[in-house]
N, C-alpha and C positions, 0 to 999 in steps of 0.2 A: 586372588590376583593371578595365580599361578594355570588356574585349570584354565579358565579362558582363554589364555595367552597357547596353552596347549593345543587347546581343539583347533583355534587359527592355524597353527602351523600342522595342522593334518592330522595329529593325534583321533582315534576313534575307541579308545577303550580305557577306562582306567581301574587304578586301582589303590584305595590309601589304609596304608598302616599305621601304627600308631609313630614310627619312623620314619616314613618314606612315601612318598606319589611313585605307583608307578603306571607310565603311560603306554602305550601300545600302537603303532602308528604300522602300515601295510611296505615293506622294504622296497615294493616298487615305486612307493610313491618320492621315494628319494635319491639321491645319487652321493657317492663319495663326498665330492664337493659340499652338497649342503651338509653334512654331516657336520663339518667346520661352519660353519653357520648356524648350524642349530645350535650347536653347543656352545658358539660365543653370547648368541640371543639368550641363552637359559643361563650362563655365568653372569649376565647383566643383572636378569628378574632377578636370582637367587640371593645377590647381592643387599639386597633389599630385605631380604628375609634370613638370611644364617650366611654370615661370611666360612662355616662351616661345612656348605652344603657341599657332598658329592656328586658328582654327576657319571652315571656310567650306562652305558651303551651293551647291548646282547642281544643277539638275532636268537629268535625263541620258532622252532622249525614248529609249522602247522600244522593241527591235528584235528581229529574232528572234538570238539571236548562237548557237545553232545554225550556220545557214545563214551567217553571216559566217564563225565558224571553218572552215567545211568549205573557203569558198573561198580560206583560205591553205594549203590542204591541196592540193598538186599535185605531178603523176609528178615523180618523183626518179630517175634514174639514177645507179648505182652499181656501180664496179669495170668492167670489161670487157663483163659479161655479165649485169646485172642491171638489170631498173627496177622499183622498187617504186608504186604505184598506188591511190587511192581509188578506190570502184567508180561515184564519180559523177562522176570524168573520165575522158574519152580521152585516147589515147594515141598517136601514130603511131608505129608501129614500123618504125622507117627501115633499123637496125641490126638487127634479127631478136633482139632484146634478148629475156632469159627476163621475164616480166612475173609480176611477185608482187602481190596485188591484198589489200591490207591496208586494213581499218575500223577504227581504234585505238581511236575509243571512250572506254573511261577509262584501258587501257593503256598501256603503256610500249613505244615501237618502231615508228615508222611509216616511217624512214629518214631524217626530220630532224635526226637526233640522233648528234653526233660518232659516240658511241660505236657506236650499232647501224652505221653505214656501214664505221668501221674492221672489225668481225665481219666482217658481211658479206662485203669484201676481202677479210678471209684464210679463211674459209670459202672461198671463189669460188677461192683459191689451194692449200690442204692439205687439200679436203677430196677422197677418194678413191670412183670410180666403184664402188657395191654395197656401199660402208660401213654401218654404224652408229652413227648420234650418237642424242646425250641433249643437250638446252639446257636449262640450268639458270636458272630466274629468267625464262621465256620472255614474258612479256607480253602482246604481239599477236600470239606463235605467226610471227613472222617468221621468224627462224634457223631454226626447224626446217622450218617452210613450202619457203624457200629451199634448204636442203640436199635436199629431195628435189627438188627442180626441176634438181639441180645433179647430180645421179645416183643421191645415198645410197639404198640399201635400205630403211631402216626411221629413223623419226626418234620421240625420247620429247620431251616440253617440257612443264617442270614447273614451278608457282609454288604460292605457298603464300596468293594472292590469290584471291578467287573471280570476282571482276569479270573477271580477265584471266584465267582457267579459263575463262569464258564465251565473251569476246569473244577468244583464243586460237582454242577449239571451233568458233565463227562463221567465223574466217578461214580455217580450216582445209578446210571443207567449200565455202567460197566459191572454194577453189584446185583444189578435187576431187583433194585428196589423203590422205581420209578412210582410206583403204585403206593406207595408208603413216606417218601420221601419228599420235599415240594423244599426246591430253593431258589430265595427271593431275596431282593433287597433288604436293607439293613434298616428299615424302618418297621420297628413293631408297634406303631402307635393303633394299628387295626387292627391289631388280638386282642380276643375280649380276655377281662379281666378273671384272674384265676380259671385258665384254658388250659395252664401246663401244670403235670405232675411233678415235671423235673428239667432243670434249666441248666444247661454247660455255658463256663463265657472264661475261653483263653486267651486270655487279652492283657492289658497292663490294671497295676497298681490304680492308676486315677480313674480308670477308662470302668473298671469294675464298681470302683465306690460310686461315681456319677451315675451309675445304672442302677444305682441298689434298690432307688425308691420303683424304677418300672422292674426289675424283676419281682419286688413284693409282688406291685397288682397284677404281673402275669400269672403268679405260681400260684396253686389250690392252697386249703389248707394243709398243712403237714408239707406241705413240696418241697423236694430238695432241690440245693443251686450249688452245681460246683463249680468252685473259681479255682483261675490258674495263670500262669501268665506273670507269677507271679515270685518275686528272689524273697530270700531268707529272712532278709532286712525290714520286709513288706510285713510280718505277721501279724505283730503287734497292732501295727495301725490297721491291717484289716481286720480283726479280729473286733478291733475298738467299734470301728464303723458297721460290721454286721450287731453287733449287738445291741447299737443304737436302732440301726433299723428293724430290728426283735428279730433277729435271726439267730438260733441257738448252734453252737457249731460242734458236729459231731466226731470230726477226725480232719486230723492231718495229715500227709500225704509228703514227702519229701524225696530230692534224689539230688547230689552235688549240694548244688546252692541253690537249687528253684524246690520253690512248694505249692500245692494245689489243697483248697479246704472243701469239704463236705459240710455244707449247713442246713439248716430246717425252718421254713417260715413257722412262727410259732403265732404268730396271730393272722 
């Protein structure tokens, strides 16, 4: 009830907690006056919903928050053999680390994020020198970026996003691994069966068990599938559901509250 009511009166930005809306509205677009107006309009709505609500006003001076975000954005190293990279920091490469050089943009995957570091790990551990992988759900096109860094032959990364189709496409060619690389839509219904040696899919709980049965007939014999995407809470029941679907699982991967599995088609 409330957001709508928002945007009408000018509002162009929001923001909700688990407390609070807060909205964002340009200072020129109003004057003293409506001030007293807007805030008798919002004591009406609010009325409706928490005779407790507050209501408070702060001019928040403009920045460019671009350029602020980028600057929480720095090299991350990861596992043994990896540092992942914005292409507007350096890097000293002390350790001869493989450097993956990811612009995320509006995707999902820059190495901040439990789950993409746990992948990544076990990537860096089962994935096999001339392989084949397919990353399902790829984002930033990192997993797949990184597997050819790491030896694989040929890597697919597929989202059903077109933002991260894009800015995927962009990292891809920013690693000059164009040639190795190929990222397409999120439909693997046209990989032939048993194509991949090894399968990434950082996604959720449900989105992972729904796919189990097409990762089987993608993966060779012996191929690995690592899941991720995935909290503490999830094991068991993943664990249940790969085993049904004969998948043997070989390690677990944790950090906080999210976990990532390493499994093996066994049939």
């Amino acid at each position: 009830m409330l957001l709508p009511t928002m945007i009408e009166l000018g509002c162009e930005g929001f923001q909700e907690t688990d407390i609070s809306l807060l909205c964002y509205i340009n200072k020129n677009r109003w004057t003293d006056d409506k001030i007293q107006i807007l805030k008798a309009d919002l004591e009406n709505i609010l009325q409706t919903i928490s005779v407790n609500s507050v209501i408070q006003f702060r001019e928040i001076k403009e920045e460019n928050w671009n350029e602020q975000w980028e600057k929480t954005i720095q090299p991350i190293e990861v596992g043994s053999k990896l540092v992942i990279k914005p292409s507007w920091c350096d890097y000293e490469n002390r350790d001869d680390r493989i450097v993956i050089q990811i612009d995320p943009k509006m995707s999902f995957g820059t190495g901040y994020h439990e789950t993409t570091r746990l992948t990544l790990m076990l990537l860096e551990k089962y994935l096999d020198v001339g392989c084949k992988m397919l990353d399902v759900g790829t984002g930033t096109g990192i997993l797949a970026i990184s597997a050819i860094k790491l030896g694989a032959a040929s890597a697919i990364g597929t989202d059903i996003d077109e933002w991260s189709i894009e800015n995927a496409t962009e990292n891809v060619m920013a690693n000059s691994v164009v040639d190795k690389v190929n990222i397409k839509d999120g439909n693997t219904e046209e990989y032939p069966s048993a194509g991949f040696n090894i399968i990434t899919a950082n996604l959720t709980l449900n989105t992972n068990i729904d796919l189990l049965s097409e990762f089987k007939r993608l993966l060779c014999w012996n191929g690995k599938l690592l899941l991720s995407g995935l909290l503490d809470v999830d094991i068991e029941t993943m664990k249940r559901e790969l085993a049904a679907s004969e998948f043997n699982i070989l390690e677990t991967f944790s950090e906080n509250e999210w976990i990532a599995i390493a499994a093996q088609k066994s049939t």
